[in-house]
MARZA-820700 format. One record per residue (C-alpha): residue in three letters; x negated, y, z negated. Coordinates in steps of 0.05 Angstrom, whole numbers, padded with zeros to 5 digits, always signed. Each point is the difference from the previous one (the first is absolute). Last residue first. Example, Ala and Ser with C-alpha at 12.3 -4.5 7.8 and 13.67 -1.06 7.14 Angstrom:
MARZA-820700
Ser-00273-00021-00143;Ala+00027-00069-00013;
//
This chain:
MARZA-820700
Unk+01085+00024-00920;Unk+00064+00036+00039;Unk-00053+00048+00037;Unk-00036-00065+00020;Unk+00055-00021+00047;Unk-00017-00074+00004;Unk+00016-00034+00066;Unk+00038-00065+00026;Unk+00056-00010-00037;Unk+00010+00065-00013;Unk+00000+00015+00072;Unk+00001+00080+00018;Unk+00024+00006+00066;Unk-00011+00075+00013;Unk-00006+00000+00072;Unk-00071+00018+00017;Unk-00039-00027-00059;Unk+00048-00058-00026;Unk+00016-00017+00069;Unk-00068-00004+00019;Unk-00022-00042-00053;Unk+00057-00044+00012;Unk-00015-00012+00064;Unk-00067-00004-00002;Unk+00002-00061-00054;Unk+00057-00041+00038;Unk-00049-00049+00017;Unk-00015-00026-00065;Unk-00066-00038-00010;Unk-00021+00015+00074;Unk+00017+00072-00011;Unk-00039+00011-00064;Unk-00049-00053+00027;Unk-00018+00054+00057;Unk+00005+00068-00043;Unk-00076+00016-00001;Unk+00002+00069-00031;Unk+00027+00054+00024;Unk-00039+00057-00057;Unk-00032-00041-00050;Unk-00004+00016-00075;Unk-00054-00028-00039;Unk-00036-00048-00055;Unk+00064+00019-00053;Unk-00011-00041-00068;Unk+00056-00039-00043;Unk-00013-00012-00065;Unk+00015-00064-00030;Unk-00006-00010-00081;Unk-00004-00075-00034;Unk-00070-00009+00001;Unk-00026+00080-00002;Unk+00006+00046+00065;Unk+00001-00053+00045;Unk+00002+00026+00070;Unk+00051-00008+00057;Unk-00009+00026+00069;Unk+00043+00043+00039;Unk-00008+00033+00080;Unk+00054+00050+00009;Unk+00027-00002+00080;Unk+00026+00066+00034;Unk+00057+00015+00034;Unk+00014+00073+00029;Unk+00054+00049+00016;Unk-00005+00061+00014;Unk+00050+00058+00039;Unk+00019+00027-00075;Unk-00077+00018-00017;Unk-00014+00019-00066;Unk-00076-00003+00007;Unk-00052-00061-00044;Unk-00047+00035-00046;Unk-00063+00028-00007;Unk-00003+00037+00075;Unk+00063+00010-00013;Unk+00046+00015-00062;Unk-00011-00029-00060;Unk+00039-00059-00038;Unk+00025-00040+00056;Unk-00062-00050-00006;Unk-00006-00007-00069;Unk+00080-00008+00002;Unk-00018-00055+00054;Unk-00048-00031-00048;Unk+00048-00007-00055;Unk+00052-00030+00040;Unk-00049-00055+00020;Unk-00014-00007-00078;Unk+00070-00006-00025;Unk+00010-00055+00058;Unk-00060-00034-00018;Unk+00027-00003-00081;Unk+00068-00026+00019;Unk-00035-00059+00047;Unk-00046-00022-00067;Unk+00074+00002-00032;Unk+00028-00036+00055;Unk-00056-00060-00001;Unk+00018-00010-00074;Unk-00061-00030-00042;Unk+00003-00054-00044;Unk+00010-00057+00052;Unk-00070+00027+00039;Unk-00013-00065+00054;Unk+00072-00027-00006;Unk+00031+00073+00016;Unk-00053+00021+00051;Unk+00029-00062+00033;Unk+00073+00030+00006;Unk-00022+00065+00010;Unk-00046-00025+00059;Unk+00046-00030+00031;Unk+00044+00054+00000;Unk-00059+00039+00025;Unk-00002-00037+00065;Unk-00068-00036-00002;Unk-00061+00004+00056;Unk-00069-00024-00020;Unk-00041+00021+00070;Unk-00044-00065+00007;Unk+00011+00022+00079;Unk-00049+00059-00018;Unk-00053-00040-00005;Unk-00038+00049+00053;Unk+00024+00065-00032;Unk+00052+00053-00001;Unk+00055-00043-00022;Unk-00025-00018-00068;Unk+00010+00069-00035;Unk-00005-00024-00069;Unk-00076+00018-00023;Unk-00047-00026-00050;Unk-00008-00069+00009;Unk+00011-00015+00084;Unk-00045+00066+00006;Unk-00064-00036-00031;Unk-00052+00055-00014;Unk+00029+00000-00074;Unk-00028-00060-00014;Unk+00013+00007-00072;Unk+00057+00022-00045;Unk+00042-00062+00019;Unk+00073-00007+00035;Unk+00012-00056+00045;Unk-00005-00009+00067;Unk+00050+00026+00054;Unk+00012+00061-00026;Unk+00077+00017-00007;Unk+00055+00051+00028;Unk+00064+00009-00018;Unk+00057+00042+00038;Unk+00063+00035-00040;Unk+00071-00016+00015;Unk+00038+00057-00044;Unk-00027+00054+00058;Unk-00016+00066-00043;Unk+00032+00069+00005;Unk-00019+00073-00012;Unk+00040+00069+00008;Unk-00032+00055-00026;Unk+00062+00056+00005;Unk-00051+00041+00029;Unk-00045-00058+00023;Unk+00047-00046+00033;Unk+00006-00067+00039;Unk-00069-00033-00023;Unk+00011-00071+00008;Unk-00037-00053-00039;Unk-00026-00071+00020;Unk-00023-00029-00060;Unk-00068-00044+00005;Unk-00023-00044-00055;Unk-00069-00040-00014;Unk-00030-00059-00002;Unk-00063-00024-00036;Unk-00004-00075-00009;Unk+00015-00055-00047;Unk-00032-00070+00014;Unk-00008-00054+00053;Unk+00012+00045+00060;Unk+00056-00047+00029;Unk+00033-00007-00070;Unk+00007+00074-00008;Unk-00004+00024-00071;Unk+00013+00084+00004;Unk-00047+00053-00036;Unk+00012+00045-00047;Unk-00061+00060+00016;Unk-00045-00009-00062;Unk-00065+00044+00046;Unk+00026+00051+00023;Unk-00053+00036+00045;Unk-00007+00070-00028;Unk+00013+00043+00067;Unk-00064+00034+00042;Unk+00021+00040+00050;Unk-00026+00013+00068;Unk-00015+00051+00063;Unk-00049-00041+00045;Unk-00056-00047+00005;Unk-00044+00041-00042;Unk+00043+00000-00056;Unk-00021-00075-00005;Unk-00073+00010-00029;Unk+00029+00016-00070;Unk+00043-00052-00012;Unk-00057-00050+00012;Unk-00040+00029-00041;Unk+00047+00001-00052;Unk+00007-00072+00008;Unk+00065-00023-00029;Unk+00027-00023+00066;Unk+00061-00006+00041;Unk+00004+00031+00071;Unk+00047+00025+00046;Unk-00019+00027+00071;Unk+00065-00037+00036;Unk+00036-00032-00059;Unk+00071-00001+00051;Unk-00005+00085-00009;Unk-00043+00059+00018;Unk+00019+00065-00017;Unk-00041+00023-00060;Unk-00055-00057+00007;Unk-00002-00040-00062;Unk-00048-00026-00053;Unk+00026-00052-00051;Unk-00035+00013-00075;Unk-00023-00054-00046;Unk-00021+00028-00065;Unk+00020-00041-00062;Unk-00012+00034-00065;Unk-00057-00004-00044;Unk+00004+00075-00022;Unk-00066+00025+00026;Unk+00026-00029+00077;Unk+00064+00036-00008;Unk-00033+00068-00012;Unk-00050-00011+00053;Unk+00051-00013+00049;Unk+00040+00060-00027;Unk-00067+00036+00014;Unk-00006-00027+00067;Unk+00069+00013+00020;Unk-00001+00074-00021;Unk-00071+00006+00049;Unk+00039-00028+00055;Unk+00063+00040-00013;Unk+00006+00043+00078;Unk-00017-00059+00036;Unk+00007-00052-00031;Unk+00073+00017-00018;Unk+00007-00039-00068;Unk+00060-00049-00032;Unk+00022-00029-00059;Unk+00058-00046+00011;Unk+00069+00026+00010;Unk+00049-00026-00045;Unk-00026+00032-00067;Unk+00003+00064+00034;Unk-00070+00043+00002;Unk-00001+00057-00041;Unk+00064+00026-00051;Unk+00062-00034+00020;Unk+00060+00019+00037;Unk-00046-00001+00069;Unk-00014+00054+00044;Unk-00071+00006-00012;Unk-00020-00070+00004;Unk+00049-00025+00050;Unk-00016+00062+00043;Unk-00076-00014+00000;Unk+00019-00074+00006;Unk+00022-00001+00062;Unk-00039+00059+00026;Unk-00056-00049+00006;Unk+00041-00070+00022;Unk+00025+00046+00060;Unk+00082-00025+00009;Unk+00029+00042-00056;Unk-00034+00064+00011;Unk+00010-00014+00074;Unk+00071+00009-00009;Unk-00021+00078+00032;Unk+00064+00003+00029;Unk+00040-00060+00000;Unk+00013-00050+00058;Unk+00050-00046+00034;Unk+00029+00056+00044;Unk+00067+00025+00003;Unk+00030+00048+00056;Unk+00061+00037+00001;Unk-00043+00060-00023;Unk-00037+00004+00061;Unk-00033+00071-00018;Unk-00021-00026-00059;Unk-00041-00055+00042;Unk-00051+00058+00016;Unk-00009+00013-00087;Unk-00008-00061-00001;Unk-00065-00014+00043;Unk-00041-00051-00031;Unk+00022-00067+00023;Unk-00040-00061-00022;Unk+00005-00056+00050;Unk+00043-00064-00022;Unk+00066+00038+00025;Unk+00069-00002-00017;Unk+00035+00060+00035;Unk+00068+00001-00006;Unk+00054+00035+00031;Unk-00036-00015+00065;Unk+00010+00026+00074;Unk-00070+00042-00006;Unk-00039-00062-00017;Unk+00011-00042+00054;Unk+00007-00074-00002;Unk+00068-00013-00035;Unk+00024-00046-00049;Unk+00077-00005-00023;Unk+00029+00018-00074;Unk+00068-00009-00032;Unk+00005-00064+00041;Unk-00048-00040-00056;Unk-00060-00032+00041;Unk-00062+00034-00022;Unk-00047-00073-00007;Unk-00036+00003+00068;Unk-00007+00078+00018;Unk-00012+00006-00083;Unk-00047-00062-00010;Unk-00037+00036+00064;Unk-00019+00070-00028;Unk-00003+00059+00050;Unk+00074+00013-00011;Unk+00039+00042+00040;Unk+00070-00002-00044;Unk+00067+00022+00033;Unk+00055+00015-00051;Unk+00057-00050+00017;Unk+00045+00050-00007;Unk+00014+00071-00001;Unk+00019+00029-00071;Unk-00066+00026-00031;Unk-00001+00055-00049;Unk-00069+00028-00007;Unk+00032+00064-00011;Unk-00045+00055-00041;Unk-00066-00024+00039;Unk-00018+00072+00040;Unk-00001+00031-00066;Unk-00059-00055-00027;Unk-00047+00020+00046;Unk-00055-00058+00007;Unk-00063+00002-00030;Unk-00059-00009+00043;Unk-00059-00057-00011;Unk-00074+00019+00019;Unk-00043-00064+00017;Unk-00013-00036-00063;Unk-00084+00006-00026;Unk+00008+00046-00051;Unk+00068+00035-00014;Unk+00016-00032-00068;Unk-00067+00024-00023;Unk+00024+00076+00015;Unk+00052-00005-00055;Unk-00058+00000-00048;Unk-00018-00070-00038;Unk+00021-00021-00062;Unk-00052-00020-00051;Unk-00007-00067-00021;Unk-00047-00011-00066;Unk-00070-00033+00006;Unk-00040+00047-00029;Unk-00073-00002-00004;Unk-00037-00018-00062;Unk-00024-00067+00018;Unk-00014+00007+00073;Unk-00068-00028-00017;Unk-00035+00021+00064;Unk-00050-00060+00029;Unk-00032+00012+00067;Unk+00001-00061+00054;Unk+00072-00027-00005;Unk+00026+00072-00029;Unk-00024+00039+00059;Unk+00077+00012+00011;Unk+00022+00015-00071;Unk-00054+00050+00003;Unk+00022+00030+00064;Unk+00075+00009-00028;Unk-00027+00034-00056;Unk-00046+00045+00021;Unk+00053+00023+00068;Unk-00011-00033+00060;Unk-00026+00005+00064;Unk-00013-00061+00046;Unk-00067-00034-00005;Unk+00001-00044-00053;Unk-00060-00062+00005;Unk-00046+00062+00021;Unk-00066-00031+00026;Unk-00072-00022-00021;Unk-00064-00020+00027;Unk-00044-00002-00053;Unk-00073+00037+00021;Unk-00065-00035+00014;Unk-00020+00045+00046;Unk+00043+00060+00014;Unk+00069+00014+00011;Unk+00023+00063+00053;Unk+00070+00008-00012;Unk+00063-00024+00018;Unk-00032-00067+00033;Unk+00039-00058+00038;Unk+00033-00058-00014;Unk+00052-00033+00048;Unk+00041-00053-00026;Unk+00029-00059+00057;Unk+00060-00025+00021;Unk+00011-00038+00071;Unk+00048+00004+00047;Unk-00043-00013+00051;Unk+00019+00057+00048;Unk+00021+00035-00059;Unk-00067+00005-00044;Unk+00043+00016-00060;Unk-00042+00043-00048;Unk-00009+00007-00077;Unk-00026+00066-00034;Unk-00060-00007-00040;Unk-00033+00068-00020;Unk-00059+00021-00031;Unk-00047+00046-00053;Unk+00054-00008-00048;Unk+00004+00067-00047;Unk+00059-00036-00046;Unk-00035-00066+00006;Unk+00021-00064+00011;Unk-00051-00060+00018;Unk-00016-00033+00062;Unk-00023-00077-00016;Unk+00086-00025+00038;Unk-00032+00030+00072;Unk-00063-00044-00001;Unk+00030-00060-00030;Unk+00052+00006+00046;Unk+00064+00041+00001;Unk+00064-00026-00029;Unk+00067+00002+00039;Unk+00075+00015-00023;Unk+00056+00015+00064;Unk+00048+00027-00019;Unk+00081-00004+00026;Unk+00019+00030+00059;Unk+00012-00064+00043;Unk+00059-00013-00051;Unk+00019+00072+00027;Unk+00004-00031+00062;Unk-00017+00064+00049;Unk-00066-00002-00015;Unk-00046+00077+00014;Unk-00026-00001-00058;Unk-00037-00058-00009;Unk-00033-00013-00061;Unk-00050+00015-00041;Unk-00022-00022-00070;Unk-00068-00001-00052;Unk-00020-00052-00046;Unk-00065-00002-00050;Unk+00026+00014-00070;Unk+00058-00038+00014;Unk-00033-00069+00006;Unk-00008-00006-00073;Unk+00071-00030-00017;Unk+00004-00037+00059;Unk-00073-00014-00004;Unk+00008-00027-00067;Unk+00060-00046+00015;Unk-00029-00031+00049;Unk-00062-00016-00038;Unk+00039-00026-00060;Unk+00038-00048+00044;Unk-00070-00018+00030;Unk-00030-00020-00061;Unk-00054+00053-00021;Unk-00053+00020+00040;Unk-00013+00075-00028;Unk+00023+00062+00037;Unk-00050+00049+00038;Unk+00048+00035+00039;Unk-00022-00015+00067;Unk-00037-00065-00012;Unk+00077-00023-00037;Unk+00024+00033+00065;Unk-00046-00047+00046;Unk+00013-00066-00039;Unk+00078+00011+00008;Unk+00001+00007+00068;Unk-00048-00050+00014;Unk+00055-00043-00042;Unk+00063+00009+00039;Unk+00057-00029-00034;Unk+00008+00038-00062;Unk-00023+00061+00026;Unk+00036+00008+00052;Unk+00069-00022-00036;Unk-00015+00058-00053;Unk+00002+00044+00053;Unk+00051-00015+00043;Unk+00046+00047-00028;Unk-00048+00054-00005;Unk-00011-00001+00070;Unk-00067-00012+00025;Unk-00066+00021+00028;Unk-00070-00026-00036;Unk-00066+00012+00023;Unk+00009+00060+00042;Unk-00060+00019+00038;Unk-00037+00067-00010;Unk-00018+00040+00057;Unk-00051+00061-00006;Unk-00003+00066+00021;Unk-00074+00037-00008;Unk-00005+00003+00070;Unk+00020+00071+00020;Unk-00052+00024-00050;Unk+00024+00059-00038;Unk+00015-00034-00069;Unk-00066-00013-00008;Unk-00031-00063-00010;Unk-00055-00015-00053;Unk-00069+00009+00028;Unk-00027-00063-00031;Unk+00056-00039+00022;Unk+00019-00046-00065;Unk+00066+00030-00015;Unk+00038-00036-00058;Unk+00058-00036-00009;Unk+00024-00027-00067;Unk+00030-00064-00032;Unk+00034-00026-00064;Unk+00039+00061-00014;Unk+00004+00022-00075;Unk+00077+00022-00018;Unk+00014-00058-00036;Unk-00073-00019-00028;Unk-00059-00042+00028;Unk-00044-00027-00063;Unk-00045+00035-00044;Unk-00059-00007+00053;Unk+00040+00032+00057;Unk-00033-00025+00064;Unk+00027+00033+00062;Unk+00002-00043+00065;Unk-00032+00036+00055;Unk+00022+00015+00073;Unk-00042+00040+00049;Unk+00019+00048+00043;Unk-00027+00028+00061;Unk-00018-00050+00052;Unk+00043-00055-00041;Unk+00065+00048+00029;Unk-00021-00027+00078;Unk+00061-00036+00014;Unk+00002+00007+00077;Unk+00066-00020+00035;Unk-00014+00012+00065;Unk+00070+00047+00013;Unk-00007+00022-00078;Unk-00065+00022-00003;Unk-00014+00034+00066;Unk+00075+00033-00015;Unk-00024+00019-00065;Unk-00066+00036+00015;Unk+00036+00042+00057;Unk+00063+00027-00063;Unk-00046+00011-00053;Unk-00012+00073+00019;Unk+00082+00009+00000;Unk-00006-00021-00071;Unk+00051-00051-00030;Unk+00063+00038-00029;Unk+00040-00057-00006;Unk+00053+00030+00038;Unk-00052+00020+00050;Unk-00021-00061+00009;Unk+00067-00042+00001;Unk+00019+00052+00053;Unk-00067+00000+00045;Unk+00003-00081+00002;Unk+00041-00012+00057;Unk-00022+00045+00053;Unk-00063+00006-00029;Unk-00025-00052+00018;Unk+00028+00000+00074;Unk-00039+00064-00004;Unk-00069-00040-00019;Unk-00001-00058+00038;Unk+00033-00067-00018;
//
């Protein structure tokens, strides 16, 4: 590949990584060959500490060993590092169990003992994330195909040091025509003989606190004394990172009488072309001859639709506060009846704007014996995509790189279920369909048939890289036909022989107060911090429940998260007449005791 073709592909990634132009030549010779040539300046030395090798003490270094140094002016001081290890997270563990060069070469790498090869596993797991680093692909349409990509560097690249006046850089670089990664190192400033070679492990700006918290895998900061309390965020927060959202104009929406029928749906939803078969209402495939708009796209523009006030939509303004995990449980927390964070909700921190709170709550729980296993999620993404289980601050700490995240305390004495095909009891949990039909009066129902959802091995707080253990949502993955499917009838009944003493409907009482808790959190300010009074809206949304043992004989119920059109196929499989009355109750004011729960009548 000559020069210009070169650059071609790789200018972007270059200048987004903020590599040199003067580099630029040296690289393509490098790269196109591919010429390793890093052993001509550095060399790599294992540090002897005679008291024994500590925490925060790295077991190798790199050195120059050109007698002239290199200077940070010389177009061909830009080296490539090989990646020894790329992975996904998930697979981790499994790599290293079963591939033992793999394992021998990252106990070299981080200087770990040979111990039994459980042990070792285990150890570099634990260790490993001290020395990883992430890209991926920006440009994937598969948001699956979005997901990190984890590598380690060499021996050479995994010896540089951090240092808060580095005298390098390593950025990493897809060679596209192979499609292979590598690191590039190259010099900041000019470093002389028998210099450390060392680099900035954070990079992006932060405040003292947040950067600290950060560096904490290679620099120890107690974090004892900092506080850990929430505080609540400015209205601004609520705008960051959603597209701008109007209001409609409530004057133009004084009649929203309907009296022509069947109201004409366009639905970009399936289960709802397939499964809306009540006369009152009738399909259609353009958007301007609908009554009702039921879309699986998020609509913004309300104040526009306010001048088609015959029209409903399937959507709340600004509902994101109930459907973003983040803002979630800012308004649950702040909103709430009870002073700090609700006893149903489990403790939760933005990672990016609370790292430095988290740590220190960490730290707190750590001093105080108590367990500390925390499940890290992307703000938006859903089906366990980006989720992880661990108690590894480390660990914690490196994923806020991959994307905006919280960190939620992992429960760890869910109830579980006995199923006889998974040998034991195993996590499950609830989902409630709701529909929002109001917010000035607020007008909330729930579905009476509820959905359950299991793990397909039993429960055990260990081995918390193995999905099938920790998680319920089955379909989404390859043993997804072992999906554990019961009609919750069923599962009253048997609920009933497994837990004699305890009254499903009470447990069922005490989810419904909670649901219409967090829609009064949700309703209680005005927009951007709160859900918009809009009479043209109506919406369904899923609430995600497990169960927790509070004490022996006490169950509390615990919200994971509120989903906006959530995955209604076994809803309309199990009972086929589910759209229909949904959309009569929302649309034609069909209220069905005997099928929903007004929560205003709890």
């Amino acid at each position: 590949m000559d020069f210009d073709s070169f650059l071609i592909l790789h200018k972007p990634q270059l200048e987004l990584s903020n590599v040199p132009q003067l580099f630029w030549d040296s690289l393509h010779a490098k790269v196109t060959k591919p010429i390793f040539d890093a052993g001509n300046a550095f060399t790599l030395l294992k540090i002897d500490y005679e008291d024994g090798r500590g925490q925060y003490d790295p077991a190798w270094t790199l050195q120059i060993h050109v007698e002239e140094g290199i200077k940070k002016t010389d177009p061909s001081n830009i080296f490539l590092i090989d990646h020894a290890w790329t992975f996904r997270i998930e697979d981790a563990k499994k790599q290293l169990e079963t591939i033992e060069s793999l394992r021998n070469r990252m106990a070299l790498i981080m200087d770990l003992e040979n111990v039994s090869e459980e042990q070792l596993c285990e150890e570099i797991f634990d260790e490993m994330w001290k020395y990883c680093d992430c890209y991926w692909t920006q440009n994937a349409e598969d948001v699956e195909d979005r997901i990190p990509i984890w590598y380690i560097l060499d021996e050479v690249g995994s010896a540089v040091h951090h240092s808060n006046t580095p005298n390098c850089r390593i950025v990493p670089f897809l060679y596209i025509p192979e499609r292979i990664t590598y690191s590039l190192i190259f010099p900041i400033k000019d470093i002389a003989c028998d210099e450390i070679i060392t680099r900035n492990f954070v990079e992006k700006s932060t405040g003292a606190e947040e950067r600290a918290a950060l560096l904490l895998p290679w620099v120890y900061t107690s974090f004892q004394d900092n506080n850990f309390t929430h505080e609540k965020p400015s209205p601004d927060y609520f705008f960051v990172g959603h597209a701008q959202e109007t209001l409609p104009i409530l004057s133009n929406l004084t009649d929203q009488s309907r009296i022509q029928r069947p109201l004409k749906v366009y639905s970009e939803y399936t289960f709802v072309n397939d499964y809306l078969t009540d006369s009152s209402f009738v399909t259609v495939e353009n958007e301007e001859d609908a009554d009702i708009l039921w879309l699986t796209t998020h609509f913004k523009n309300f104040e526009e639709l306010s001048f088609k006030s015959k029209k409903y939509i399937n959507q709340f303004p600004f509902e994101y506060v109930l459907t973003n995990k983040d803002l979630l449980s800012v308004i649950c927390t702040h909103n709430s009846n009870g002073i700090g964070e609700p006893f149903w909700l489990p403790i939760t921190y933005n990672l990016q704007t609370e790292l430095s709170k988290f740590v220190s709550y960490y730290k707190h729980r750590e001093n105080r014996g108590l367990n500390n296993h925390w499940i890290i999620k992307p703000y938006n993404l859903a089906r366990g995509l980006d989720t992880h289980i661990t108690n590894n601050l480390n660990y914690i700490l490196r994923l806020p790189a991959t994307g905006p995240k919280i960190a939620q305390k992992y429960i760890d004495n869910p109830v579980l279920f006995f199923q006889q095909d998974c040998l034991g009891k195993v996590k499950f949990d609830v989902r409630y369909v709701i529909l929002l039909k109001s917010i000035n009066p607020l007008e909330v129902y729930v579905y009476k048939n509820f959905f359950l959802r299991f793990a397909n091995d039993p429960f055990e707080m260990k081995h918390f890289e193995r999905y099938s253990k920790h998680f319920t949502v089955m379909n989404y993955i390859e043993d997804g036909k072992n999906l554990k499917h019961m009609l919750c009838s069923d599962f009253i009944n048997e609920w009933q022989k497994q837990y004699p003493d305890i009254q499903w409907s009470s447990i069922e009482r005490s989810i419904l107060s909670i649901i219409y808790e967090i829609f009064k959190c949700a309703t209680k300010e005005s927009p951007p911090c709160g859900i918009s009074e809009s009479p043209q809206s109506r919406a369904l949304y899923a609430a995600d429940i497990l169960l927790e043992w509070s004490d022996q004989e006490t169950i509390q119920p615990k919200l994971l998260e509120i989903n906006w059109m959530p995955d209604c196929e076994r809803a309309c499989k199990y009972y086929p007449d589910f759209f229909n009355d949904i959309f009569k109750l929302l649309f034609l004011d069909c209220t069905n005791d005997n099928l929903f729960y007004d929560l205003k009548f709890l």
